[in-house]
Every structure is written in structure tokens, then in C-alpha cells.
N, CA, C and O of each residue as an XYZ file, in Angstrom:
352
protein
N      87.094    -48.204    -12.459
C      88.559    -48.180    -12.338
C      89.066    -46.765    -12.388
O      88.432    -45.878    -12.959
N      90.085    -46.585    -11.852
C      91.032    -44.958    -11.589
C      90.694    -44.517    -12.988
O      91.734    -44.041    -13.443
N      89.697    -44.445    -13.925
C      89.662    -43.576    -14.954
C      89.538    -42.297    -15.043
O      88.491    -41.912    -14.522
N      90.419    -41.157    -15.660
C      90.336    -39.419    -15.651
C      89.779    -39.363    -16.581
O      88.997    -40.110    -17.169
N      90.313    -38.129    -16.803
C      89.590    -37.515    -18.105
C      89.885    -37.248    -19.416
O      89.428    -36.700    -20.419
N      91.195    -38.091    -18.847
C      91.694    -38.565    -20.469
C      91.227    -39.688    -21.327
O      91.614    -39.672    -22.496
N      90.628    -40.445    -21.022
C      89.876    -41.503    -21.305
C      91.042    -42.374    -21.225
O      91.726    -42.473    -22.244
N      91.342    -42.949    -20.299
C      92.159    -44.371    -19.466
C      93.285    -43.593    -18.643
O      93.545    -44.074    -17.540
N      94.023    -42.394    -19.057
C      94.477    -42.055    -17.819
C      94.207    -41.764    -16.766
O      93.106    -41.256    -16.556
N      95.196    -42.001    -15.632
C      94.708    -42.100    -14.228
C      94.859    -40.510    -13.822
O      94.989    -39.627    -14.670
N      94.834    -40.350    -12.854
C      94.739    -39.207    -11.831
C      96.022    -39.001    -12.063
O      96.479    -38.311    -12.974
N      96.879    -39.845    -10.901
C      98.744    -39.526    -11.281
C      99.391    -39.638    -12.811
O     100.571    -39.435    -13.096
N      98.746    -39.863    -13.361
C      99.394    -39.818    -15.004
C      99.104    -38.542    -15.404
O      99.884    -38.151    -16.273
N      98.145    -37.638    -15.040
C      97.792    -36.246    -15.169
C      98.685    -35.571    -14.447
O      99.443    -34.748    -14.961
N      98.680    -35.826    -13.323
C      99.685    -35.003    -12.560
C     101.276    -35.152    -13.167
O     101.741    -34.126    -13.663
N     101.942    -36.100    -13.157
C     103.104    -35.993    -14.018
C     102.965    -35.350    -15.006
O     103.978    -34.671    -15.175
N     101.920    -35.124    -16.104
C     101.970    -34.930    -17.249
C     101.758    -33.138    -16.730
O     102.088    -32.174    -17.421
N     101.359    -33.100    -15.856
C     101.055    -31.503    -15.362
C     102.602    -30.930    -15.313
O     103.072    -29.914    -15.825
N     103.424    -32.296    -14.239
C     104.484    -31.148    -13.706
C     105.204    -30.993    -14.481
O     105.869    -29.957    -14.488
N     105.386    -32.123    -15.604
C     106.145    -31.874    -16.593
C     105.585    -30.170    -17.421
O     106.523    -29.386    -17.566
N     104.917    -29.926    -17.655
C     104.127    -28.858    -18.447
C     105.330    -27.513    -17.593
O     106.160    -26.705    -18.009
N     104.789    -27.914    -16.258
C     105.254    -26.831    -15.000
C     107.116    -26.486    -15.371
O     107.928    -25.598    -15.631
N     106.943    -27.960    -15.143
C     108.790    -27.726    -15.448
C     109.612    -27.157    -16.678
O     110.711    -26.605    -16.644
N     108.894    -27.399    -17.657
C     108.926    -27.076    -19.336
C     109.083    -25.851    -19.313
O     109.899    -25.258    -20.018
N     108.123    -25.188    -18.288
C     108.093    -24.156    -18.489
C     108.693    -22.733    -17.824
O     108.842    -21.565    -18.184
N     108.938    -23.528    -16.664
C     110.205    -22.811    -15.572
C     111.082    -22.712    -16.484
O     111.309    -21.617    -16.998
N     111.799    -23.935    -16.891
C     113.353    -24.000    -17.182
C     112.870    -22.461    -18.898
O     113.524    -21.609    -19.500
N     111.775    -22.845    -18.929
C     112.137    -21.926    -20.975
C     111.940    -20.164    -19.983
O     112.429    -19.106    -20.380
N     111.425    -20.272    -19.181
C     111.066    -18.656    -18.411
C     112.873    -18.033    -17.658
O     113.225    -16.876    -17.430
N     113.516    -19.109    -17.492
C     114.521    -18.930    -17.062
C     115.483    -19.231    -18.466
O     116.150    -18.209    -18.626
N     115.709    -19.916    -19.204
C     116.156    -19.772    -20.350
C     116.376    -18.212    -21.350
O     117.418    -17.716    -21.777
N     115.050    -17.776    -21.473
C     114.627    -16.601    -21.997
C     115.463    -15.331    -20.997
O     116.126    -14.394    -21.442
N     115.270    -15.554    -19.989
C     115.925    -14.270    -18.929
C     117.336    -14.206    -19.289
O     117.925    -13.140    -19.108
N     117.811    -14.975    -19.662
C     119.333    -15.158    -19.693
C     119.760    -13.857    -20.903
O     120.741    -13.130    -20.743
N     118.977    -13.773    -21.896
C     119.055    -12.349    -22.328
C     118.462    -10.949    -22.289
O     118.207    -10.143    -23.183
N     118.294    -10.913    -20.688
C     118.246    -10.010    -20.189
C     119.341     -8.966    -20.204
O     120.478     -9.154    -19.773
N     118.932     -7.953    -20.691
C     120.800     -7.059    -21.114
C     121.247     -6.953    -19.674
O     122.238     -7.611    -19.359
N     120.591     -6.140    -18.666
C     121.581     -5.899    -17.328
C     121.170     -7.151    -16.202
O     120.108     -7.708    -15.923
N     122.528     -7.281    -15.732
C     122.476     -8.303    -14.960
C     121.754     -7.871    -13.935
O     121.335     -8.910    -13.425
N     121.108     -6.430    -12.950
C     120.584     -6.291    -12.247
C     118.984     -7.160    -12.371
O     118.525     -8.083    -11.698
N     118.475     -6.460    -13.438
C     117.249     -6.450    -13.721
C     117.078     -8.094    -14.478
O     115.935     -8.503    -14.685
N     118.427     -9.069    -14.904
C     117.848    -10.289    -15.040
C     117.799    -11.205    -13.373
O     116.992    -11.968    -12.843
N     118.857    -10.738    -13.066
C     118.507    -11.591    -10.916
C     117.559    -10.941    -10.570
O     117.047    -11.474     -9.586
N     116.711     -9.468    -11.069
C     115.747     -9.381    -10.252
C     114.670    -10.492    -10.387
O     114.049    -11.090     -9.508
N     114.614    -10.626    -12.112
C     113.297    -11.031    -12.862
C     113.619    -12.739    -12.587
O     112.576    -13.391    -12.598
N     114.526    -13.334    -12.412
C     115.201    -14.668    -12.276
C     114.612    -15.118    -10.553
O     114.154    -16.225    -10.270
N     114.755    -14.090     -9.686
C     113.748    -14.032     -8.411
C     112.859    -14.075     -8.108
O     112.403    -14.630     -7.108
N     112.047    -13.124     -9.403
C     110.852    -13.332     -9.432
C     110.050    -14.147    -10.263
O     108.866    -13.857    -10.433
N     110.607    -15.222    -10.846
C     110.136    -16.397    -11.406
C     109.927    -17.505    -10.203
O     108.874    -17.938     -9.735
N     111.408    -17.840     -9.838
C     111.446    -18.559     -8.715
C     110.630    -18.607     -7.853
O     110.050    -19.644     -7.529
N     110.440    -17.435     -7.315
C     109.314    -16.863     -6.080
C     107.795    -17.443     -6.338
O     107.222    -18.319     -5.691
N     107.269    -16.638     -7.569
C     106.395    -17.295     -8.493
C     105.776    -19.049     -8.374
O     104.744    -19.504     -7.881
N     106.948    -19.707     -9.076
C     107.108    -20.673     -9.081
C     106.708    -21.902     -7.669
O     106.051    -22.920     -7.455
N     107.887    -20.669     -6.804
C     107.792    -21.649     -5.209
C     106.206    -21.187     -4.985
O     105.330    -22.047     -4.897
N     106.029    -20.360     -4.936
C     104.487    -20.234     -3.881
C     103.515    -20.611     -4.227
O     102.486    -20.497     -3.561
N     103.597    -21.318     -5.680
C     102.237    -22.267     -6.359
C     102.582    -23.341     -6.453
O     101.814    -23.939     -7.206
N     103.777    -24.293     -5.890
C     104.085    -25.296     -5.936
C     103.086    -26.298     -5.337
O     102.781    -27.435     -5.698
N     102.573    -25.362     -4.077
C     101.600    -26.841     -3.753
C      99.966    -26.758     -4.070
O      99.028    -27.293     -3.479
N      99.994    -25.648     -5.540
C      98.811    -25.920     -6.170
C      97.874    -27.226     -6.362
O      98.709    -28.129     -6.311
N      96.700    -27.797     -6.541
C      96.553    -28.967     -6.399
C      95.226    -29.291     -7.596
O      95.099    -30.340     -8.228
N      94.179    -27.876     -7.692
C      93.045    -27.343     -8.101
C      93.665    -27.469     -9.875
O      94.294    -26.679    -10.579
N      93.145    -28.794    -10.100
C      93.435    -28.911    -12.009
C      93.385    -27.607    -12.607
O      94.365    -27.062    -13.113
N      91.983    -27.007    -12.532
C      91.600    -25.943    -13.355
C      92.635    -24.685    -12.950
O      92.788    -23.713    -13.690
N      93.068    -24.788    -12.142
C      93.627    -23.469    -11.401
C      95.456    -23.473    -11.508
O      96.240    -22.651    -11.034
N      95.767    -24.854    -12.396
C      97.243    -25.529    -11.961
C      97.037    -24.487    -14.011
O      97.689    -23.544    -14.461
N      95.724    -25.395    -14.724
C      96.050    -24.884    -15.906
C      96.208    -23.676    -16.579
O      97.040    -23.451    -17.458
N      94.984    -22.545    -15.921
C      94.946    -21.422    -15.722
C      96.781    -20.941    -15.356
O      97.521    -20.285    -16.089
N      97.036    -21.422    -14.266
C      98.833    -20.263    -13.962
C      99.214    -21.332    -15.520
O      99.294    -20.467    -16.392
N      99.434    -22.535    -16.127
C     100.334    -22.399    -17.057
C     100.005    -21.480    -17.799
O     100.881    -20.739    -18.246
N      98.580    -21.276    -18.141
C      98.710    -20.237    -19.444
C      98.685    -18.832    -19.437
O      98.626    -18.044    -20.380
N      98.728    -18.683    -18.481
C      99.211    -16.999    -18.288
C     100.869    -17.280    -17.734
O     101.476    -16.215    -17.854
N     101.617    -18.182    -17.270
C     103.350    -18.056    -17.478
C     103.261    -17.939    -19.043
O     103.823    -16.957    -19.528
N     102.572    -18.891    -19.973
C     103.099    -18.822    -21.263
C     102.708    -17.693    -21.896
O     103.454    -17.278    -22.783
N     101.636    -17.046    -21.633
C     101.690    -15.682    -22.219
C     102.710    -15.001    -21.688
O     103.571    -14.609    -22.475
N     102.850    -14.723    -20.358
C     103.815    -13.626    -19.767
C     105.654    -14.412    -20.522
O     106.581    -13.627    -20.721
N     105.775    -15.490    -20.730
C     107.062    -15.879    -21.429
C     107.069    -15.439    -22.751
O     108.155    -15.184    -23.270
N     105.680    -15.264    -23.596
C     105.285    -14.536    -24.828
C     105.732    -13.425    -24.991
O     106.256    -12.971    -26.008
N     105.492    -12.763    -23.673
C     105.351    -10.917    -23.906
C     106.655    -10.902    -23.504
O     107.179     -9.963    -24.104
N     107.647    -11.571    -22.642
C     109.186    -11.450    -22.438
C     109.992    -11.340    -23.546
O     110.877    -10.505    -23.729
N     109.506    -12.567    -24.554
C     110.482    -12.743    -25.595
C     110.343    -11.588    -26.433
O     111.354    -11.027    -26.854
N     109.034    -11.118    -26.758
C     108.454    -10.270    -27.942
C     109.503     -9.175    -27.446
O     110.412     -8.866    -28.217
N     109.394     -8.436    -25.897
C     110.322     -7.571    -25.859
C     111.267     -7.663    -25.565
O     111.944     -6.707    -25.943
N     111.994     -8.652    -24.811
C     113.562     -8.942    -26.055
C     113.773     -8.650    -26.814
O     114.476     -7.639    -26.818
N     113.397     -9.211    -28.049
C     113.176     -9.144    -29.342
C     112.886     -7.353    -30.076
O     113.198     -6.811    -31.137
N     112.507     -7.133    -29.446
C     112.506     -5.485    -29.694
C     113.335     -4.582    -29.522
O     113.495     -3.469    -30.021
N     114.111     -5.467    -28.378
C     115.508     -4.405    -27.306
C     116.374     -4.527    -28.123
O     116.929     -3.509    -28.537
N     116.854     -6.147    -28.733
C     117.536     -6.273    -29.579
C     117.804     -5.813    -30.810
O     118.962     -5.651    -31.193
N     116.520     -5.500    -31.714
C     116.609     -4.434    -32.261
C     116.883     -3.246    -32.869
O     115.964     -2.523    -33.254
């Protein structure tokens, strides 16, 4: 039966559970930008999420979907940390 590798989830129950991850993590990468001090440099960085975002959309490669989350969540790591410093 459609068993993954979750032990009883299916294939598409992974994938939702993926895009959700994906989406979680757009919206907190765009969340975080919002205190960006100059508005230039947050529409730049707000572009270049998006951009990001669009051109791996039709990622498909599990290992390769998990790999980009965890380097967005580091690179959303190293955003906040220096925020957090500017603010300061």
C-alpha cells in the first residue's frame, strides 16, 4: 500500500506536510524583513526572497526540497541575529 517513510504516511501527506514547512517559512523570511531599517534595502531583500522562493517552486527531489529548508532557516537565523544587532 502507498506507504512512505513515515511509517503509514503516503507520498502526498509528505508533500503537504513539505509545503506547509515551505510556506512557514516564506511568510517568517518575509515577516522578519519588515524590520529592515531602509525601505530600499528591505524591497531589495523582499525580491530577493520571492525570486528565491519562485525558482524552487517546482522542486520535487525530497532530499533537495529539505536541504533549501534548512539553509532558508539558517539564512532567516543570520537575518534576525543581525537585526538584532542593528537594533542595538
Amino acid at each position: 500500500r502507498g506507504r512512505g517513510r513515515g511509517g503509514g504516511l503516503t507520498a502526498v501527506c509528505w508533500q503537504f506536510l513539505r509545503r506547509q514547512q515551505v510556506l512557514q517559512l516564506y511568510r517568517r523570511i518575509l515577516r522578519a524583513l519588515r524590520d529592515v531599517p531602509t525601505e530600499a534595502d528591505r524591497r531589495y531583500l523582499q525580491e530577493w526572497a520571492r525570486e528565491e522562493f519562485r525558482r524552487n517552486k517546482d522542486a520535487t527531489e525530497e532530499d533537495a526540497i529539505r536541504m533549501m529548508i534548512t539553509q532558508g532557516n539558517m539564512q532567516l537565523q543570520e537575518l534576525q541575529r543581525t537585526l538584532k544587532l542593528a537594533k542595538s
